[in-house]
N, C-alpha and C positions, 0 to 999 in steps of 0.2 A: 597639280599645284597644291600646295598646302595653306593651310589659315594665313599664318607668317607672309607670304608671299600673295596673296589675297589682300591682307593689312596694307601690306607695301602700296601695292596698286592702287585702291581705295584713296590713301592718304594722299600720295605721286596725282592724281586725278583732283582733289577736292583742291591740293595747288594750286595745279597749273588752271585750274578753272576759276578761283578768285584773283588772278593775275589775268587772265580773259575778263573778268566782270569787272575789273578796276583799272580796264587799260590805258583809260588817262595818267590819271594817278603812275600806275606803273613806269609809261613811258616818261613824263613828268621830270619824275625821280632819275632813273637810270638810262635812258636814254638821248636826252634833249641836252642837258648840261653837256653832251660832248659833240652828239653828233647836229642835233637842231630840229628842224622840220621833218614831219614822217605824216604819212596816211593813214597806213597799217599795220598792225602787227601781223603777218603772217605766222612766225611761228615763234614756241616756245617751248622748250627741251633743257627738262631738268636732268643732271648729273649729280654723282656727290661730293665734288667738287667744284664744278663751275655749271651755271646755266646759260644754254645759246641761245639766241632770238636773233630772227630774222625778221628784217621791217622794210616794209616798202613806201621810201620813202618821197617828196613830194615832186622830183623829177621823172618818177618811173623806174628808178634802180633801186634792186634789194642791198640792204646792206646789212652783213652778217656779224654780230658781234659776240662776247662772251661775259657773263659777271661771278663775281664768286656766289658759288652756291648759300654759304652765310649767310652773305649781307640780304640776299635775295629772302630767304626765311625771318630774318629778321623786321626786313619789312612789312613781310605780310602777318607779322604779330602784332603791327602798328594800325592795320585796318582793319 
């Protein structure tokens, strides 16, 4: 693996893990306005185009969605 691709990862990680440490906030924002109540965020999977998150929401079923990768970066320039 090279520096470059080292950077990548680093950067890809220090993400998704202030999106884990704001996950009020997160779901909040992009998830609630459409779909409502949730528990958890299970998961969160950046692309470079769109990110997927999966949330288990307060019935017991996951529900899988997708946001543009963008807006999602944009966001987290705001916290």
């Amino acid at each position: 693996m090279n520096n470059g691709d080292e950077t990548l990862i680093v950067m890809l990680k220090s993400r998704i893990q202030k999106v884990y440490d704001n996950e009020k906030l997160f779901m909040q924002k992009f998830f609630e306005p459409e779909h409502g109540e949730w528990e958890e965020l299970l998961e969160f999977y950046m692309a470079s185009e769109r990110c997927r998150i999966a949330v288990l929401d307060t019935t017991g079923c996951t529900t899988t969605t997708t946001f543009k990768t963008s807006e999602i970066l944009d966001w987290l320039r705001t916290i």
